[in-house]
C-alpha positions as CSV (number, residue, x, y, z in Angstrom):
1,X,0.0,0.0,0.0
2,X,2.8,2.4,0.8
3,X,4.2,2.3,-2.8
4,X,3.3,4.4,-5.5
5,X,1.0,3.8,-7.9
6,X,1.8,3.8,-11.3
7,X,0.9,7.1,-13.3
8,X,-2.0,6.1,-16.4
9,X,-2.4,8.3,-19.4
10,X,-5.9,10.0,-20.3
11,X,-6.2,6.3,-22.8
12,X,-5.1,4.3,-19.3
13,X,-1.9,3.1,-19.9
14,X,1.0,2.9,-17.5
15,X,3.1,6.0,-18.0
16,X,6.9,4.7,-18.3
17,X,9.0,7.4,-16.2
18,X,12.3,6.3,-17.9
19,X,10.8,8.5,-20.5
20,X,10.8,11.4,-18.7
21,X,14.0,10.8,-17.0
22,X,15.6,10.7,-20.3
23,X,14.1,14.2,-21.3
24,X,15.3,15.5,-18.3
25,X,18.8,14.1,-18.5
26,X,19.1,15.1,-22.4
27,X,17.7,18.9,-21.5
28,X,20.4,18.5,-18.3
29,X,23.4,17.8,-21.2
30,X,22.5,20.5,-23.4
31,X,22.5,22.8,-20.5
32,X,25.7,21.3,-19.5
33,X,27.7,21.7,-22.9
34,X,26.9,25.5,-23.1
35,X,28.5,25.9,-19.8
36,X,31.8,25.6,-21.1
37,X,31.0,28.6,-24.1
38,X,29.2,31.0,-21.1
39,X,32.1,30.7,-18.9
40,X,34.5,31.3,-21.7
41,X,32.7,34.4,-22.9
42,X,32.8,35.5,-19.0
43,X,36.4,35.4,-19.0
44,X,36.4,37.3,-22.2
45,X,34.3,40.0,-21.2
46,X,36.3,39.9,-17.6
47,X,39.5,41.1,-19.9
48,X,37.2,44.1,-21.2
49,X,38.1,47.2,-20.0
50,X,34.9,48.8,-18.5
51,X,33.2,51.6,-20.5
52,X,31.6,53.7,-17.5
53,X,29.3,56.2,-17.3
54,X,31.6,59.3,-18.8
55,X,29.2,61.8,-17.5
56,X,29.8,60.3,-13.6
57,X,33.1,59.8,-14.1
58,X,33.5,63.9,-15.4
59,X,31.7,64.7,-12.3
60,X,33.4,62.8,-10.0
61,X,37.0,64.2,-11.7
62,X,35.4,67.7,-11.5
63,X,34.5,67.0,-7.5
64,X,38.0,65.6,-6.8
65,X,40.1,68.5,-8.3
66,X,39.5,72.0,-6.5
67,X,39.6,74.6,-9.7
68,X,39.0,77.3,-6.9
69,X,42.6,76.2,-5.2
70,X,44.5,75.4,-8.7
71,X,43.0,79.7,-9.9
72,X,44.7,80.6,-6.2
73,X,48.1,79.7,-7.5
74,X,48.2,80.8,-10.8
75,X,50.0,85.0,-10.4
76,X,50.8,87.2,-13.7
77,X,53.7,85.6,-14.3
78,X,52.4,82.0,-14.9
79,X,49.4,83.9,-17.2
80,X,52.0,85.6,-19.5
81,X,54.1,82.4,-19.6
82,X,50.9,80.4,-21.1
83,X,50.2,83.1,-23.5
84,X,53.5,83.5,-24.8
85,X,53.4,79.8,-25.6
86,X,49.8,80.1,-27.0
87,X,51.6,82.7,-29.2
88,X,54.6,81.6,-30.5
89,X,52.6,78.2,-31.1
90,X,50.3,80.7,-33.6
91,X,52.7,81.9,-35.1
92,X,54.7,78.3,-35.6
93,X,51.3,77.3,-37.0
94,X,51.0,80.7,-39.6
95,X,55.0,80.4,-40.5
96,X,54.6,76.7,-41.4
97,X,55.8,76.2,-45.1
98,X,53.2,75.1,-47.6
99,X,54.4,72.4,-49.8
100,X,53.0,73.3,-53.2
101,X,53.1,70.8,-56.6
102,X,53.8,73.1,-59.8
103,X,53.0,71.1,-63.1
104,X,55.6,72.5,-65.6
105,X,54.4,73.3,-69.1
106,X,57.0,71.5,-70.3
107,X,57.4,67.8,-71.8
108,X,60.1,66.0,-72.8
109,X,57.9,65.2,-76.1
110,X,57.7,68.9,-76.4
111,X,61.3,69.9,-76.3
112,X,62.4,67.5,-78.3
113,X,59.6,68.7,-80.9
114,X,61.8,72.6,-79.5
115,X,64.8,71.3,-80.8
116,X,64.0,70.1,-84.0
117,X,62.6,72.7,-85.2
118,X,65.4,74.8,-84.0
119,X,67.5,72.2,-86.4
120,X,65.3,73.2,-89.1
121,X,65.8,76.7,-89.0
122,X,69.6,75.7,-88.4
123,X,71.7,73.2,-89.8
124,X,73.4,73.0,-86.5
125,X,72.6,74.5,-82.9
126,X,75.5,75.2,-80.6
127,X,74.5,73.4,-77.4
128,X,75.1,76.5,-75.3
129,X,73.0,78.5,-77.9
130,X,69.9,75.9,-76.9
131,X,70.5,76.1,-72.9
132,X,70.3,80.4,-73.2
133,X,66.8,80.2,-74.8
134,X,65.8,78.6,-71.9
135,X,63.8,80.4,-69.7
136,X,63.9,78.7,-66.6
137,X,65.8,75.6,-65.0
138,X,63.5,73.3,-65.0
139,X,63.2,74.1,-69.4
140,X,67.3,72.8,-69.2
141,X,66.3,69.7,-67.2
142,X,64.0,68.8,-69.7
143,X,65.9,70.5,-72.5
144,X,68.6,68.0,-71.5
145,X,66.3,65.2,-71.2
146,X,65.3,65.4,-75.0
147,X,68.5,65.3,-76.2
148,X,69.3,62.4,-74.5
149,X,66.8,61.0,-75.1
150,X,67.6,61.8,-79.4
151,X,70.6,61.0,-79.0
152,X,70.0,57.4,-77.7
153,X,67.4,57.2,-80.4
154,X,69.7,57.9,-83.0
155,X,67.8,61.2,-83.7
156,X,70.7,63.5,-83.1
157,X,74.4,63.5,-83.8
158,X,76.4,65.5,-81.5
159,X,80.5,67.0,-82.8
160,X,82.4,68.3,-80.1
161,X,84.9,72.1,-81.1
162,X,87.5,73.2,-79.4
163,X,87.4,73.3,-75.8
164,X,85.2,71.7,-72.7
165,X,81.8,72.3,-73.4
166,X,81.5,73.2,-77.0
167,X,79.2,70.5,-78.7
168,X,77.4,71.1,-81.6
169,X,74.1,69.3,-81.8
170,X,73.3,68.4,-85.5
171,X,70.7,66.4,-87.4
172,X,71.0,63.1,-88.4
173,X,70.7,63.1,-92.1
174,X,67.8,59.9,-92.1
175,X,65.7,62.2,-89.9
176,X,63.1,64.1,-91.6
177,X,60.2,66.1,-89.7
């Protein structure tokens, strides 16, 4: 009499409880498997450094440091000291130099295009003649650059005179405009 009765369904069959022990135990594993990824995501989050509340933390700065005591100590001197800063770092800031990219109107395409028509008009150009109708450095550069460049391309012939740097630049005679 003092054991329990079994359990009947609403059709009046026995109810086995292994059934229900095995939900429980399956629900109880899956529970216990997460475990393992909650308590490694804790540690993870433990690591964090904490955000705050940034307004409570500005008032609790503000309410630590006493403005009123740091305004006793500051005398003329210290005032002209940070404003002479303040000013030379103005004028460190207006004197900076600007970097600026000039395009040049030149091309090396172009000067060599320069100097073959100054061959046309010549039969040949002294090379210090060429550099003086330059106006600007830059115009010798590429200047330079295009005979070079002719003169590796077989465009131009060059004769040297008497003395250091006299070269006469002449056209090759296979050339024609």
């Amino acid at each position: 009499m003092l054991l329990p009765r079994p359990q009947l369904d609403e059709a009046g069959n026995e109810i086995d409880p292994r059934e229900d022990l095995v939900k429980h135990l399956l629900e109880y594993k899956k529970y216990k498997s997460v475990i393992d990824q909650f308590q490694k995501m804790e540690e993870v989050e433990l690591q964090k450094e904490k955000r705050g509340n940034l307004f409570k933390e500005l008032k609790q700065l503000a309410e630590s440091s006493n403005v009123e005591a740091e305004l006793q100590d500051v005398d003329l001197f210290k005032l002209l000291t940070v404003f002479e800063k303040v000013l030379k770092r103005h004028e460190e800031e207006k004197n900076r130099p600007v970097h600026q990219v000039i395009q040049y109107p030149y091309t090396i395409e172009g000067q060599k295009e320069f100097i073959l028509n100054e061959l046309t008009r010549q039969q040949r150009l002294a090379f210090t003649d060429l550099f003086e109708k330059a106006r600007t450095r830059v115009a010798l550069i590429f200047n330079f650059l295009a005979i070079l460049e002719m003169l590796a391309n077989g465009l131009l012939s060059i004769q040297t005179g008497d003395g250091f740097n006299n070269f006469w630049i002449e056209r090759r005679d296979s050339v024609e405009v």
